[in-house]
C-alpha positions in Angstrom: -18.3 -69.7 122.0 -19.8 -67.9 118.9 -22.5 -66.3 120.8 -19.9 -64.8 123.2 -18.1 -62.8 120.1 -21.4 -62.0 118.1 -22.7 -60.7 121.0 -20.2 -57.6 121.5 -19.8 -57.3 118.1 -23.7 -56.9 117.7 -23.8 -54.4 120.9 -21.4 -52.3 119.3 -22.3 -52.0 116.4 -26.1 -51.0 117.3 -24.4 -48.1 120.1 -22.1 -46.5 116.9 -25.7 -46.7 114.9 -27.4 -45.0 117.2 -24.6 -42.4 118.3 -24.9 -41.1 114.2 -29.1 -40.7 114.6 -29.9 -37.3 116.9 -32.6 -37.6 118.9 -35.9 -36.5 118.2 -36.7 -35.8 121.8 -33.8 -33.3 122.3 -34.6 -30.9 118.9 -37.1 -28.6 120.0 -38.3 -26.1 117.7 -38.4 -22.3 118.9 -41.5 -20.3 118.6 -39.6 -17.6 118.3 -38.0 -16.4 114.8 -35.5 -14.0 114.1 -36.6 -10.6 111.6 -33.3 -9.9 109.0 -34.7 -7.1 107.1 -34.8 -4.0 108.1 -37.0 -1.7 106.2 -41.1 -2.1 105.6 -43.1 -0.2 103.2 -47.0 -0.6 103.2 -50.5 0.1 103.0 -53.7 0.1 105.6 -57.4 1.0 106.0 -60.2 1.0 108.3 -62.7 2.7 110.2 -61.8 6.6 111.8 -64.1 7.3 115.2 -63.7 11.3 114.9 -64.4 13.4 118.3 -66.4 16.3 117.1 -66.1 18.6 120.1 -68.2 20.2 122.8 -70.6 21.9 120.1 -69.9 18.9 117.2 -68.1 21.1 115.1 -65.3 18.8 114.0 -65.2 15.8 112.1 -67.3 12.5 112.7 -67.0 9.2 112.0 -65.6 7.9 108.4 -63.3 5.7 107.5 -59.3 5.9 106.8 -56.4 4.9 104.6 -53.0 5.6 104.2 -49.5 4.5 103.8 -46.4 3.7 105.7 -42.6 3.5 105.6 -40.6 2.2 108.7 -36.5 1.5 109.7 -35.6 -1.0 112.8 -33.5 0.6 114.4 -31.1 -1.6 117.4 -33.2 -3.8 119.6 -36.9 -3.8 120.1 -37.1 0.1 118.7 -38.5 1.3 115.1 -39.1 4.6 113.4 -42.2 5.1 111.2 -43.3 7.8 108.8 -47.5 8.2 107.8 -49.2 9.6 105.8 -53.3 9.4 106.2 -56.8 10.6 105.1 -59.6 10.0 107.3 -62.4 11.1 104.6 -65.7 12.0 107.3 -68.6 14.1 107.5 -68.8 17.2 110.4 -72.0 19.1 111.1 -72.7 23.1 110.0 -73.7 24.2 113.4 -75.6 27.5 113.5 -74.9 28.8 117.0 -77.8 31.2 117.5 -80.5 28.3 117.3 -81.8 26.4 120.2 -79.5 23.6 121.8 -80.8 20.5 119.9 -82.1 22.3 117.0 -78.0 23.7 116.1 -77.5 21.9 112.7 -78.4 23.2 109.7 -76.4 20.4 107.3 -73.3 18.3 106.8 -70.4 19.4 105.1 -67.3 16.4 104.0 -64.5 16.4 105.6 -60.4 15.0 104.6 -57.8 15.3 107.5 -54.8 14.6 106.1 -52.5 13.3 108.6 -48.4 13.6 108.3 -46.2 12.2 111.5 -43.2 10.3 112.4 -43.8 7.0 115.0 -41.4 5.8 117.4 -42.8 1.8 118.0 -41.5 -0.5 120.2 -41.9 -4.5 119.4 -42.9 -6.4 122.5 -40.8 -9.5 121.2 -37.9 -7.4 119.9 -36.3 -8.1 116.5 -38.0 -11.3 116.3 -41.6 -12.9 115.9 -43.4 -15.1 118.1 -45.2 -17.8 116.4 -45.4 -15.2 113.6 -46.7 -12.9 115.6 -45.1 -9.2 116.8 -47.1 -7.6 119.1 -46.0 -3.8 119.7 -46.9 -0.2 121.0 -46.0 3.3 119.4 -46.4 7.4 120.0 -45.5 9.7 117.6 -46.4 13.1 116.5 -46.8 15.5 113.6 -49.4 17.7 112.0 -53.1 17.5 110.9 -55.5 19.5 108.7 -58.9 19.4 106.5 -57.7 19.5 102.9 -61.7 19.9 101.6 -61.3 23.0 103.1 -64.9 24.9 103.5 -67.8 23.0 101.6 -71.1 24.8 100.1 -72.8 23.8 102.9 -70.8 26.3 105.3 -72.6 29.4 103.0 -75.8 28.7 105.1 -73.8 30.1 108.1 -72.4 34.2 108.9 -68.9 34.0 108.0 -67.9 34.4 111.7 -69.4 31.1 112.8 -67.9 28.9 109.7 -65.6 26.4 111.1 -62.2 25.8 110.0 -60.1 23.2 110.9 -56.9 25.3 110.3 -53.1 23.4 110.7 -53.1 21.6 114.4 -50.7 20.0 116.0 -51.2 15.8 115.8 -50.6 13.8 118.6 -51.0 9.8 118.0 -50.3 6.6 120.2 -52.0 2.6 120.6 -51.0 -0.6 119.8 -51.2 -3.2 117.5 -49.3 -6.8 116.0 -47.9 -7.7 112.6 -47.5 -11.1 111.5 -44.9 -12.6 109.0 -46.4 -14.6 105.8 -42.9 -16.0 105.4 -39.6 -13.9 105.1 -40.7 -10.4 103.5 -44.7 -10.1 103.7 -46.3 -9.1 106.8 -50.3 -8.3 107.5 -50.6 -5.8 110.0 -53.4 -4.4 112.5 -53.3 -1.0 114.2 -55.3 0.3 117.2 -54.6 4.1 117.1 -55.4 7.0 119.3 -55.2 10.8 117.5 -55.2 13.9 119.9 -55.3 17.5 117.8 -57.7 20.7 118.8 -61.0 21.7 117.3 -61.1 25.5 117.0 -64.1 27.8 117.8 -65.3 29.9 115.4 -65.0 33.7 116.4 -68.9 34.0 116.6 -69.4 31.8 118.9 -67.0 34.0 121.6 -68.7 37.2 120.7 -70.4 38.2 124.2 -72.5 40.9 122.8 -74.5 38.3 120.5 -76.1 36.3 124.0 -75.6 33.4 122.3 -76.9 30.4 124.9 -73.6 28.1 124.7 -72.4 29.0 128.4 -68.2 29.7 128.9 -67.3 29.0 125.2 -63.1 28.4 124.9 -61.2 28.8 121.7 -60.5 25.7 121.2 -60.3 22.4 123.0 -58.6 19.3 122.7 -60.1 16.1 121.4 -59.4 12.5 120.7 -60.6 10.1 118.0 -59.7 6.8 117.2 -59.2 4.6 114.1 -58.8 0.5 113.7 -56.6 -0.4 110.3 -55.6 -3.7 108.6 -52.7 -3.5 106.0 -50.4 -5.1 104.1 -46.9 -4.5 104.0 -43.8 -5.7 102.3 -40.2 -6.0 104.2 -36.6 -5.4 102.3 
């Protein structure tokens, strides 16, 4: 007879025990985590890949730095402003040589880059396992703040290069990842379009210069790789 009333009592009390205990197998956590701030300010560097031209007139390969301020706006969409130096080296090309036998020296070179980014995040306003992969395009302007070095002196004045002001085009890809709530480490893949300007005496058709149909300027593209650190609020 007593086993007959322990035995509901014991049931029931074991079913309201284990009613109050959730169960493990049903919370599963979400790789994905939601981004509350709004605004990012930081810093990057890396290697610039410059595109000197068709007679290597422009800048070459250096590195680059910069810094960067971005809004989110609604959804997956952000705006960015840069600012960047790529510090290189170009060549002094002396057109009236020999193909091969065209550079007399190197001369530094600072393109200082200003433009405004439209970027779209890949996972929206929220990470994946940290992780925010996302593309971008933007645009704005680019030009040599060394100006002409020494080095362009070896050269007639009318076949010095100058950079000049040119219109920047920029788009690629990269991923940020969130060290906690507000500091992110970020990696860029970026592709820079702008125009490399011919230098008057290399147009002049009286000179027979041996450089075949020479334009007055042409459009290149270079490319950079950057790691930075930034800090959200």
């Amino acid at each position: 007879m007593r086993r007959l009333v322990l035995l509901p009592l014991v049931t029931a009390t074991l079913a309201m025990a284990a009613a109050g205990i959730p169960l493990a197998g049903q919370s599963i956590p979400s790789p994905y985590r939601f981004i509350e701030e709004r605004q990012e300010l930081g810093i990057f560097a890396g290697t610039f890949w410059g595109d000197p031209g068709r007679y290597d007139l422009g800048p070459g390969t250096g590195v680059v730095g910069g810094v960067r301020y971005g809004i989110d706006l609604s959804g997956p969409l952000s705006i960015e402003g840069v600012g960047s130096v790529a510090s290189a080296t170009r060549d002094v090309i002396n057109p009236r040589r020999d193909e091969g036998d065209r550079k007399v020296e190197e001369a530094e070179a600072a393109l200082l880059f200003l433009e405004a980014r439209l970027r779209f995040s890949l996972t929206g306003r929220r990470t994946w396992y940290g992780f925010q992969p996302f593309l971008f395009a933007g645009g704005g302007v680019a030009f040599d703040i060394q100006g002409n070095q020494s080095e362009d002196e070896l050269l007639a004045s009318v076949d010095r290069f100058d950079f000049g002001t040119q219109f920047l085009g920029t788009t690629g890809a990269g991923a940020r990842y969130l060290l906690g709530r507000r500091w992110v480490i970020r990696a860029d893949a970026t592709l820079y379009l702008y125009q490399v300007d011919t230098p008057g005496g290399f147009l002049d058709p009286d000179r027979n210069l041996d450089l075949g149909t020479v334009p007055e300027s042409e459009w290149v593209s270079s490319t950079s790789v950057t790691l930075g650190f930034a800090f959200r609020f």
